[in-house]
LOLUM-465614 format. One record per atom (N, C-alpha, C): atom name; z, x, y; residue in one letter; residue number from 1. Coordinates in steps of 0.2 Angstrom, whole numbers, always signed. Atoms other than C-alpha are relative to their C-alpha. Layout:
BEGIN
atomo:up:east:north:residuo:num
CA:Z:X:Y:A:NUM
...
! end
This chain:
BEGIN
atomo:up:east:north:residuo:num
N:+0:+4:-6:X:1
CA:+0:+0:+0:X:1
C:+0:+4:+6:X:1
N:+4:-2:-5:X:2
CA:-6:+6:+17:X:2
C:+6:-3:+6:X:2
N:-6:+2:-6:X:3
CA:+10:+7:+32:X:3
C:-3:+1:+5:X:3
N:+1:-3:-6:X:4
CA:-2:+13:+44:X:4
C:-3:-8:+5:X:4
N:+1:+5:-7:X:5
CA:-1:+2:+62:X:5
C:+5:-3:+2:X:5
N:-6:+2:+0:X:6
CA:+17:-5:+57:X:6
C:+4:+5:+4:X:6
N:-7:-2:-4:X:7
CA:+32:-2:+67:X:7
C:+5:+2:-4:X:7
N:-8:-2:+2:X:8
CA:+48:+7:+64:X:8
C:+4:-3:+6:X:8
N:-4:+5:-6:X:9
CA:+60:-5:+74:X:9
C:+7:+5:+0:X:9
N:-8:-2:+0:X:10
CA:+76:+2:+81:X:10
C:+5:-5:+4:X:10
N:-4:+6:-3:X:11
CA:+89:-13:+85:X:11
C:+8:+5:+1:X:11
N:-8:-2:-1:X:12
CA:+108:-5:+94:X:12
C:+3:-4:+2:X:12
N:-2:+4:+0:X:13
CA:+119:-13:+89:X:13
C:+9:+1:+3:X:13
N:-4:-4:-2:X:14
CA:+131:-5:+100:X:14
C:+4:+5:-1:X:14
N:-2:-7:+3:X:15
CA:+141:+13:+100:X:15
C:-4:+5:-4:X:15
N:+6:-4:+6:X:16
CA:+133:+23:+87:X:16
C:-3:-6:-5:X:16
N:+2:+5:+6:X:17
CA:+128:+8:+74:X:17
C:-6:-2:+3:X:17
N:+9:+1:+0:X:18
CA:+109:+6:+74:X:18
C:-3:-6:-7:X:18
N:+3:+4:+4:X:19
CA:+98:-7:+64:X:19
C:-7:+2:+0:X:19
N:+6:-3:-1:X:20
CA:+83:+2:+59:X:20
C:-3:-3:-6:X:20
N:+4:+5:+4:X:21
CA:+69:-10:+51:X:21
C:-9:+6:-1:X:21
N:+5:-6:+0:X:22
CA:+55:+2:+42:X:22
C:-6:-2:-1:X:22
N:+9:+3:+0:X:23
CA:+36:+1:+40:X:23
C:-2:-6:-7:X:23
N:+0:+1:+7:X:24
CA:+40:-6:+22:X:24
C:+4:-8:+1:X:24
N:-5:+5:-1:X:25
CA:+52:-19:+28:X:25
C:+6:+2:-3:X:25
N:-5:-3:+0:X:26
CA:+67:-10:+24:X:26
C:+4:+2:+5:X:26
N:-7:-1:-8:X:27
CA:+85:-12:+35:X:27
C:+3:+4:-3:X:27
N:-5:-3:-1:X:28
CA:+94:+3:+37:X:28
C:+5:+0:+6:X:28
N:-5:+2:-4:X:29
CA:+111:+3:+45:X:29
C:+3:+8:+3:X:29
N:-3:-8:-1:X:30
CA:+118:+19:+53:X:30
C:+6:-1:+1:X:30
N:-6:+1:-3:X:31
CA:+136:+20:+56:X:31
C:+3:-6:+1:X:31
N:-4:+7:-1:X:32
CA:+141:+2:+53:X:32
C:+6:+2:+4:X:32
N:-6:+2:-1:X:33
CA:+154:-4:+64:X:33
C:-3:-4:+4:X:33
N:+2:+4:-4:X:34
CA:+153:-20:+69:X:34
C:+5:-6:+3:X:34
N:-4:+6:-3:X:35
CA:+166:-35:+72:X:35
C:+5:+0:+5:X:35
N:-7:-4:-5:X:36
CA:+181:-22:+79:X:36
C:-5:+2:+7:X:36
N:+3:-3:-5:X:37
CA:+164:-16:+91:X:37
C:+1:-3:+6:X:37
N:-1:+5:-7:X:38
CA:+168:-23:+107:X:38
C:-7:+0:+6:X:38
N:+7:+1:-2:X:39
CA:+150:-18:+112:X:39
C:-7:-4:-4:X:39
N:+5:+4:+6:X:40
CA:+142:-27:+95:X:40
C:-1:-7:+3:X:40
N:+3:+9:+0:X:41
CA:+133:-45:+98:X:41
C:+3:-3:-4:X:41
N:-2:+3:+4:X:42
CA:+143:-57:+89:X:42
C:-6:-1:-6:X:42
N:+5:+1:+4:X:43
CA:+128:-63:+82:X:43
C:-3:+5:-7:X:43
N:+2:-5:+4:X:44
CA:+126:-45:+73:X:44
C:+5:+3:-4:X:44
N:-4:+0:+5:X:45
CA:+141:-46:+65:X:45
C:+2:+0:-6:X:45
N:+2:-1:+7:X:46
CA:+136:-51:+50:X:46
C:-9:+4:-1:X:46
N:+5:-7:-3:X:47
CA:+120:-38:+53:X:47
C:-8:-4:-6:X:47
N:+5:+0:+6:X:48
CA:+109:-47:+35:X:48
C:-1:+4:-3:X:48
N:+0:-3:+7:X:49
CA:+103:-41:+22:X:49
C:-3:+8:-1:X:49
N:-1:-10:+0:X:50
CA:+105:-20:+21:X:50
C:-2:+2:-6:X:50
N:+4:-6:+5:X:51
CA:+94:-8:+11:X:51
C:+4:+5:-1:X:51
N:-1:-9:+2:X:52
CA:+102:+8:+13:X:52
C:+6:+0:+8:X:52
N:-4:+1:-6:X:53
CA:+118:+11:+25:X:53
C:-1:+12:-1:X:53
N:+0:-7:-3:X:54
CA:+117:+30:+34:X:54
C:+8:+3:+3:X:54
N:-8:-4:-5:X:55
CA:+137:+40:+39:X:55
C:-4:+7:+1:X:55
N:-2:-6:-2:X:56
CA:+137:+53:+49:X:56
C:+5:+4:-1:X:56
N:-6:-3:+1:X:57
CA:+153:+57:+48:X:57
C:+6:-7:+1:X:57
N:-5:+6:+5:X:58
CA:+171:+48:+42:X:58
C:+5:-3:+6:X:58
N:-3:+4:-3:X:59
CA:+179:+42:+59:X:59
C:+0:-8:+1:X:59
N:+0:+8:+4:X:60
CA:+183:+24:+61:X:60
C:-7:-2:+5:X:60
N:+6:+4:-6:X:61
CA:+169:+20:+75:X:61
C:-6:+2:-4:X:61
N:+7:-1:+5:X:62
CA:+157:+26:+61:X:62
C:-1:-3:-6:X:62
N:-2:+1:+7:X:63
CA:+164:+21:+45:X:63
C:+3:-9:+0:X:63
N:-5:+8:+2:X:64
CA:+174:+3:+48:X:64
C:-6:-4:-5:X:64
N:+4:+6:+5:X:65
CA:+160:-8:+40:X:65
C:-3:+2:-5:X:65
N:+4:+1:+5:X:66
CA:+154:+1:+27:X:66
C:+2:-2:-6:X:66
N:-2:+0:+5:X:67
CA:+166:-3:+14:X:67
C:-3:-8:-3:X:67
N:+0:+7:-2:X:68
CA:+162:-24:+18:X:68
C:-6:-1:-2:X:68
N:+6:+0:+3:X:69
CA:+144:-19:+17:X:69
C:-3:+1:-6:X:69
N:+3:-4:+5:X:70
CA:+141:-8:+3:X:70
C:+2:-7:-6:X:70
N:-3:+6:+5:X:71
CA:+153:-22:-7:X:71
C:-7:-6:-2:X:71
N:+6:+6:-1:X:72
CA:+141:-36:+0:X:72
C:-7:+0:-4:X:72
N:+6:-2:+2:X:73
CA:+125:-30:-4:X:73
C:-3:+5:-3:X:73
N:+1:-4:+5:X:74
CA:+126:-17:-16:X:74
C:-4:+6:+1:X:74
N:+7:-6:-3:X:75
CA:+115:-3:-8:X:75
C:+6:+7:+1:X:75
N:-4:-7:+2:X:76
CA:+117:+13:-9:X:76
C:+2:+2:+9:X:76
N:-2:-5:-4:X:77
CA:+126:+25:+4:X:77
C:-1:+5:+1:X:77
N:+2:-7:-1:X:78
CA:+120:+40:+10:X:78
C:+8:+5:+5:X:78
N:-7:-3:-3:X:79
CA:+136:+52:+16:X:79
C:+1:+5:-3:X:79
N:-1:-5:+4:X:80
CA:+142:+69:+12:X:80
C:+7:+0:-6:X:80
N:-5:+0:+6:X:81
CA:+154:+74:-4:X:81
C:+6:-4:+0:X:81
N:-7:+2:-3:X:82
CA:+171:+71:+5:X:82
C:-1:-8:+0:X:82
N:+2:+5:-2:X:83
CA:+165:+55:+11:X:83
C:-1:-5:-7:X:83
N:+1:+6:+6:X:84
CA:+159:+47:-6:X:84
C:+6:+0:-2:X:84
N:-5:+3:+2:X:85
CA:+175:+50:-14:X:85
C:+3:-4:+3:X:85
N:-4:+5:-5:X:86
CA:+184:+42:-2:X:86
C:-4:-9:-1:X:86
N:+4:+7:+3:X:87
CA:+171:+26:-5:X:87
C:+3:-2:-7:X:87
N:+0:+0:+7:X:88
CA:+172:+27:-23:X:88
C:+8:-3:-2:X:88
N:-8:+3:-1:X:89
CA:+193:+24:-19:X:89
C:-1:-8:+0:X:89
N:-1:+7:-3:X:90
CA:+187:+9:-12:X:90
C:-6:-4:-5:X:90
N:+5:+6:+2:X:91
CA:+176:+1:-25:X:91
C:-8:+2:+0:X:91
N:+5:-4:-2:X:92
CA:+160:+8:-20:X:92
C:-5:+3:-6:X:92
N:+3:-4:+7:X:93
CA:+148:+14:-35:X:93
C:-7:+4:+4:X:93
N:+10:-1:-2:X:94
CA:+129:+16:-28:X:94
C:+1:+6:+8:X:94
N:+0:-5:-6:X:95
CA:+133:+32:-17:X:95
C:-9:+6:-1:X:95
N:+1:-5:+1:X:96
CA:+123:+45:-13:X:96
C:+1:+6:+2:X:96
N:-3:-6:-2:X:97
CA:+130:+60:-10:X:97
C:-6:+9:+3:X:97
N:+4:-5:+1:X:98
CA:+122:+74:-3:X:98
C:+3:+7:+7:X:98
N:-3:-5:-5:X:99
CA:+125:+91:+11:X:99
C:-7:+2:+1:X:99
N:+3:-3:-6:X:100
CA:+117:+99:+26:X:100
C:-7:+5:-4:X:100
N:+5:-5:+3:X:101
CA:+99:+107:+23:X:101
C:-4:-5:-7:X:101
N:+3:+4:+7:X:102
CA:+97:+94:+6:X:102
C:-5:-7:+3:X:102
N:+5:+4:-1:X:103
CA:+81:+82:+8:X:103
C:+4:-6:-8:X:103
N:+3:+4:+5:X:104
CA:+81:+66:-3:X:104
C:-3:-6:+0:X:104
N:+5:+6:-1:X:105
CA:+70:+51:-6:X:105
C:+3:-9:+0:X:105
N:-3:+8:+1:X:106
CA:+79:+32:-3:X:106
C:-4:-4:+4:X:106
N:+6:+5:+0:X:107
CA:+69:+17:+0:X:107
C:-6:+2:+5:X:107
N:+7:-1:+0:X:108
CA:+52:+25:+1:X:108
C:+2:+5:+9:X:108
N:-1:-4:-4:X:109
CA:+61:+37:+16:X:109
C:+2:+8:-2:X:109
N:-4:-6:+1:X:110
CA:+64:+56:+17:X:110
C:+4:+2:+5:X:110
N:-6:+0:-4:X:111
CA:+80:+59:+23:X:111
C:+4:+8:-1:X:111
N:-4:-8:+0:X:112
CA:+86:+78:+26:X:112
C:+7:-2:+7:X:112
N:-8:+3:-3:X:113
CA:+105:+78:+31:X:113
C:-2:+8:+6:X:113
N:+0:-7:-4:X:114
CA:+106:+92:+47:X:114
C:+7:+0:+3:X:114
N:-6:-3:-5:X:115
CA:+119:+100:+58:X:115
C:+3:-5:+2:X:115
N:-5:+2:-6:X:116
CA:+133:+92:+68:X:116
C:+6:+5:+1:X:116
N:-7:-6:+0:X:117
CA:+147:+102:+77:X:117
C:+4:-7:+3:X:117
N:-4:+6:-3:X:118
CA:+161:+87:+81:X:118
C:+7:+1:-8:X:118
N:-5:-1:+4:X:119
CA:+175:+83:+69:X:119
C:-1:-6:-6:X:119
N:+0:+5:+5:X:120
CA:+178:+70:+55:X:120
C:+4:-4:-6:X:120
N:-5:+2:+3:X:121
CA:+194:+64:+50:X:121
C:+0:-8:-2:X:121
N:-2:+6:+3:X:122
CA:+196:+48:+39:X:122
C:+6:-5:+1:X:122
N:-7:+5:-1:X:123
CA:+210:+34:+44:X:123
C:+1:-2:-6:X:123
N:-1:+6:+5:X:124
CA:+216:+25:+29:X:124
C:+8:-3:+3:X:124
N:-8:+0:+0:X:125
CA:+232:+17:+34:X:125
C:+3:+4:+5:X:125
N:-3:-4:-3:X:126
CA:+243:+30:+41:X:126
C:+1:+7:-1:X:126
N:+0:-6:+1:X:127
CA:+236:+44:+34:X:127
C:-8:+2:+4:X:127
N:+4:-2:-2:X:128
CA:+223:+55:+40:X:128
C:-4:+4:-5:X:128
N:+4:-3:+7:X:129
CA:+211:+59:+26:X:129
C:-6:+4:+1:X:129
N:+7:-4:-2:X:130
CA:+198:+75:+26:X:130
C:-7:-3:-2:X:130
N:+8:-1:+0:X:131
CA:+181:+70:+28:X:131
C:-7:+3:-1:X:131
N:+5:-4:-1:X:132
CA:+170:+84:+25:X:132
C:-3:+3:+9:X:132
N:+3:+1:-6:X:133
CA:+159:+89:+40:X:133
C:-5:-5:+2:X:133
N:+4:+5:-3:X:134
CA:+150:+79:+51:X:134
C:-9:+4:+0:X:134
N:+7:-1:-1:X:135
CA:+130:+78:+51:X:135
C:-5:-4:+2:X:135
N:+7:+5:-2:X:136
CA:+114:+71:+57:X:136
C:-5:-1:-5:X:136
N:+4:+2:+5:X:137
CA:+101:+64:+49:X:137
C:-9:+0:+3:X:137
N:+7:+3:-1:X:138
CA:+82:+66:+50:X:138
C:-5:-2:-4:X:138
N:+6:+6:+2:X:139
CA:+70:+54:+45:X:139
C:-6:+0:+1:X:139
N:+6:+2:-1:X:140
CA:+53:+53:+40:X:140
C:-4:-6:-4:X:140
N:+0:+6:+5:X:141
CA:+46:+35:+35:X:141
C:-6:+1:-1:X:141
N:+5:-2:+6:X:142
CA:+32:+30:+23:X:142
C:-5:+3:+4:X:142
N:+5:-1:-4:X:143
CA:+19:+31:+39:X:143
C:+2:+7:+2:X:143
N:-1:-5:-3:X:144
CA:+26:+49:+42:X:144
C:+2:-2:+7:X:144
N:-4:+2:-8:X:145
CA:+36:+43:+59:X:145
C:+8:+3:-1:X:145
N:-6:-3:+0:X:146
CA:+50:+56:+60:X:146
C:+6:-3:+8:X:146
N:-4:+1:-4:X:147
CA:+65:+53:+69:X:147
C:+8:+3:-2:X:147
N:-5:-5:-1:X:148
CA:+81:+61:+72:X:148
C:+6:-2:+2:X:148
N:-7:+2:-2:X:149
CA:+99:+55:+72:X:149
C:+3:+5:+1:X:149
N:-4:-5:-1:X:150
CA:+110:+67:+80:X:150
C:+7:-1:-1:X:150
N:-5:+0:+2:X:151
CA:+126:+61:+76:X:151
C:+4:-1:+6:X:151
N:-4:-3:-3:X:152
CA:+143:+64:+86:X:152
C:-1:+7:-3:X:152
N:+1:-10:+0:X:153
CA:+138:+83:+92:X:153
C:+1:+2:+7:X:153
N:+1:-5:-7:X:154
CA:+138:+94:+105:X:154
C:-8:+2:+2:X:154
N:+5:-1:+1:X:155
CA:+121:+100:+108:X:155
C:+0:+7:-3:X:155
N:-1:-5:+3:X:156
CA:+117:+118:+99:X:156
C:-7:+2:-1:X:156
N:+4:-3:+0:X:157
CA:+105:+129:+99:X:157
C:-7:+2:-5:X:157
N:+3:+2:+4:X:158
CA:+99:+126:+81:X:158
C:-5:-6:-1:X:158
N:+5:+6:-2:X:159
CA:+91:+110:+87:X:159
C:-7:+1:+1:X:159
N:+7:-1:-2:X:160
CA:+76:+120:+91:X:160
C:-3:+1:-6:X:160
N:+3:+0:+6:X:161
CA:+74:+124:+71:X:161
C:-3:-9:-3:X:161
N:+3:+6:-1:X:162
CA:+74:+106:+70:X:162
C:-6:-3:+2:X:162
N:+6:+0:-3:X:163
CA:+61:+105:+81:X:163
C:-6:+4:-5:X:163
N:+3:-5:+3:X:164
CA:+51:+120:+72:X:164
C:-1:-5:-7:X:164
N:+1:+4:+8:X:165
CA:+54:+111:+53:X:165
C:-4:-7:+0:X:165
N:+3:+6:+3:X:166
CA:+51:+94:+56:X:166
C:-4:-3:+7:X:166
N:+6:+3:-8:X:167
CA:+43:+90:+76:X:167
C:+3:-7:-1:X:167
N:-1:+4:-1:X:168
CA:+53:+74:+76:X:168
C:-3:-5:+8:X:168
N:+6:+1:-6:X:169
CA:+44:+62:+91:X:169
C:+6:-4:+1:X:169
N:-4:+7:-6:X:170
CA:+60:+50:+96:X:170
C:+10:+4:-6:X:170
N:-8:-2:+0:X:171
CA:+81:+56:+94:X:171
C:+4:-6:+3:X:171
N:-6:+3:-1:X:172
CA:+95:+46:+95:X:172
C:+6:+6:+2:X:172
N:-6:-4:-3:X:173
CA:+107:+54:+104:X:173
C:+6:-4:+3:X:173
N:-7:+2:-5:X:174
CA:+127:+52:+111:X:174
C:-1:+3:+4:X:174
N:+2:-2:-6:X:175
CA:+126:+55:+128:X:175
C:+5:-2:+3:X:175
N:-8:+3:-5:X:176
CA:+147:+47:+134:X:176
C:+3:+3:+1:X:176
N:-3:-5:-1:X:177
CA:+154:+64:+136:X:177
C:+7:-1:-5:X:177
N:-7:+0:+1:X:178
CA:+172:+67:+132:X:178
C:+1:+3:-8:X:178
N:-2:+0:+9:X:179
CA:+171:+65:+111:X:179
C:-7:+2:+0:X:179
N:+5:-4:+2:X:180
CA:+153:+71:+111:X:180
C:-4:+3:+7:X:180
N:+3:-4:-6:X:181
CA:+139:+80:+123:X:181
C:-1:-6:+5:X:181
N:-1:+4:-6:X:182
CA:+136:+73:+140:X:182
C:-8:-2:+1:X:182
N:+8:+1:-4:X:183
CA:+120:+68:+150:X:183
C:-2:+5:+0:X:183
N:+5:-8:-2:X:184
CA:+117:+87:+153:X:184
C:-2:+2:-4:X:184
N:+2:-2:+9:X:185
CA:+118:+92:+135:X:185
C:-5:-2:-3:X:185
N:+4:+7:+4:X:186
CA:+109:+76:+128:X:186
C:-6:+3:+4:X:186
N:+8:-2:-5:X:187
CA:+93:+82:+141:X:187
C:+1:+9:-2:X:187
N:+2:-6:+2:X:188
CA:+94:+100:+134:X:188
C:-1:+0:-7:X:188
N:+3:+0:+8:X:189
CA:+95:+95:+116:X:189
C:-6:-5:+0:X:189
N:+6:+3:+0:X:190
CA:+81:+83:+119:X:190
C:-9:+4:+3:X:190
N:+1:-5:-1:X:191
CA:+73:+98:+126:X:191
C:-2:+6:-6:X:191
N:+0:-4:+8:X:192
CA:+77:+111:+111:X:192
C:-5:-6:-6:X:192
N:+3:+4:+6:X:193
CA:+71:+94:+100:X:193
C:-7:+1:+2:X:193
N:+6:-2:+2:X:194
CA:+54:+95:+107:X:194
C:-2:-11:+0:X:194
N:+3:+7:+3:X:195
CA:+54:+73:+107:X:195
C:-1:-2:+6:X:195
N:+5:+3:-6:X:196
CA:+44:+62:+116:X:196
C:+5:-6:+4:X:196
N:-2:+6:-4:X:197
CA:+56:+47:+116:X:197
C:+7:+1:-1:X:197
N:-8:-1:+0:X:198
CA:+78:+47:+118:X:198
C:+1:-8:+0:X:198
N:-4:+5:-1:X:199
CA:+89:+33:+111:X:199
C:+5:+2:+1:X:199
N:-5:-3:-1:X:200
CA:+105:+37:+121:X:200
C:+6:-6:-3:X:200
N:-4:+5:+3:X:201
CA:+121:+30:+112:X:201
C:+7:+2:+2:X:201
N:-6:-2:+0:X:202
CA:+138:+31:+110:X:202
C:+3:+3:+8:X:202
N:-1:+0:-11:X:203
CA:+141:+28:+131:X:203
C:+1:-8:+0:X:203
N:-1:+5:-1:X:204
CA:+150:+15:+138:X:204
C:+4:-5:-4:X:204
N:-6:+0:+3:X:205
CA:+163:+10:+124:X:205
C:+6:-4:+2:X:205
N:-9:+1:-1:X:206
CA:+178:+13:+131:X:206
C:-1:+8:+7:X:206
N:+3:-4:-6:X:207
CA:+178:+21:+149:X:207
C:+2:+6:+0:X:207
N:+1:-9:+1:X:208
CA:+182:+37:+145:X:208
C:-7:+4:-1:X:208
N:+3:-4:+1:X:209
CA:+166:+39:+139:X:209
C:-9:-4:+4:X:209
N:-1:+2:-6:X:210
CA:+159:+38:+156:X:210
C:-9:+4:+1:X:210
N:+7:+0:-1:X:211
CA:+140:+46:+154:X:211
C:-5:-6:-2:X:211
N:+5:+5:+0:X:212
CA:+124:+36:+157:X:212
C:-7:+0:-2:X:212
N:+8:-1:-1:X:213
CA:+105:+35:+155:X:213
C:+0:+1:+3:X:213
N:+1:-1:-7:X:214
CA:+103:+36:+171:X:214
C:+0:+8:+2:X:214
N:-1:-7:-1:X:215
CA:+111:+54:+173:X:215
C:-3:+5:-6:X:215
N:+5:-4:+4:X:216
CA:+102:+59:+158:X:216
C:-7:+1:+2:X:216
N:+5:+0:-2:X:217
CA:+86:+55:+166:X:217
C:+0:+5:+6:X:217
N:-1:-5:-8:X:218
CA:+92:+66:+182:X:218
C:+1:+6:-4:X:218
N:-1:-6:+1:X:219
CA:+96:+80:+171:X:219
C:-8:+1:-3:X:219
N:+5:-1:+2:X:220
CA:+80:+79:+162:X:220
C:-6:+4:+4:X:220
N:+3:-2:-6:X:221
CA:+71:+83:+179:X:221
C:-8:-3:-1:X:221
N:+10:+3:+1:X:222
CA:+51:+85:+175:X:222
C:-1:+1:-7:X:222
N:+1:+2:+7:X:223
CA:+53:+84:+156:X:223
C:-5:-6:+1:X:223
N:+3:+8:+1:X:224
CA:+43:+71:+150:X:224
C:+1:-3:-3:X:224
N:-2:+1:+6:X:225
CA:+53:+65:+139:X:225
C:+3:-8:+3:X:225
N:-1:+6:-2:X:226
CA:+56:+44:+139:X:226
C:+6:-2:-2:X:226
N:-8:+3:+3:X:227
CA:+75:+37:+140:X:227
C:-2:-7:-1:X:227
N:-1:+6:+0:X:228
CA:+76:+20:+133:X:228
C:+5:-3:+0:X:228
N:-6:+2:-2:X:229
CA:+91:+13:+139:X:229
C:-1:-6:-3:X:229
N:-4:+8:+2:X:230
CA:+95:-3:+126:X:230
C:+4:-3:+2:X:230
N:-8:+3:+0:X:231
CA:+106:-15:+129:X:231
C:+2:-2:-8:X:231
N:-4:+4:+8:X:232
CA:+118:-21:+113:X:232
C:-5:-5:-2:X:232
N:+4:+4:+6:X:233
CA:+105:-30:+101:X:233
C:-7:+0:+3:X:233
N:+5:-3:-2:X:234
CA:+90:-25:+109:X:234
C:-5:+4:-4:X:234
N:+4:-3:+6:X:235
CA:+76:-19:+99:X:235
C:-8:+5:+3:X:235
N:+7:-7:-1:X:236
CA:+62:-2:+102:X:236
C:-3:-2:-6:X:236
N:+5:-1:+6:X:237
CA:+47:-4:+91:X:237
C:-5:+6:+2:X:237
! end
């Protein structure tokens, strides 16, 4: 079957949580968190019916929905080692497990896990459970249309091998400062990345994390690289 002309749809669903609908019709879910999200659309709440859920790493503004999901609709999980067991506590069977640098193939995607510098401690309760590290994710779907989750990171210099291996054309970036890079950073790693188009995320939350589109667009200067500022349940095809 032939994906060429079809859309990769990117829906934000507030903070880091994305709804990405593939050429194939396949929803992936990036960092579920949705009910507790105070920027999620009530309407997205219950999100429907999920292919394949994506963690970056095991904080709660990444991780809260995936247990609810994965239950619901039995799809697999993509996440590093630390992370599956901690699933696997919860019921969880259809993981897939994998580390930084390892490429694998889930619903007709190739998904290579990359860098993040950030942290990744697990709540359960009252305890604070190790997570492994944190990482990103890049993506290229059936129609070859790469793209680039950057996770909660800092920007970093390796961003440019990134570039070099895979020429990603559109990144999702944090951009709220404080817990991740700021507007300044997010326009020099979109830069090192070499893309055409910038989803900014994880801004606007909770006011601490107090960068915008706007000031990433002012850093960018004569880049030509296009910010799309969504709002909550909004959709880029």
């Amino acid at each position: 079957m032939s994906y060429l002309g079809k859309e990769t749809t990117f829906t934000w669903l507030g903070h880091a949580t994305f709804l990405i609908e593939t050429p194939s019709g396949r929803r992936v879910i990036v960092d579920p968190w949705l009910e507790g999200n105070p920027k999620c659309p009530e309407e997205f709440h219950d999100p429907g019916p999920i292919d394949l859920i994506l963690l970056t790493h095991g904080h709660f503004d990444h991780i809260a929905d995936v247990v609810p999901l994965g239950l619901k609709h039995g799809c697999p999980v993509v996440t590093n080692p630390e992370i599956a067991v901690w699933l696997r506590s919860k019921g969880l069977e259809t993981i897939i497990e994998m580390n930084k640098g390892g490429t694998i193939e889930a619903c007709a995607l190739q998904i290579t896990m990359t860098n993040a510098h950030h942290s990744s401690g697990i709540t359960d309760g009252d305890q604070i459970i190790y997570g492994g590290e944190p990482a990103g994710y890049l993506v290229e779907t059936e129609n070859e249309f790469r793209f680039y989750i950057a996770g909660d990171t800092c920007v970093f210099g390796d961003m440019a091998l990134i570039r070099e291996l895979h020429n990603p054309f559109l990144a999702i970036l944090p951009i709220g400062d404080h817990y991740t890079m700021g507007p300044r950073e997010a326009a020099k790693a979109a830069n090192l990345l070499g893309v055409q188009v910038v989803i900014p995320c994880h801004f606007g939350t909770f006011p601490v994390l107090h960068g915008t589109p706007e000031q990433m667009r002012e850093a960018l200067g004569r880049l030509q690289v296009q910010v799309v500022d969504l709002a909550p349940g909004e959709t880029l095809e």
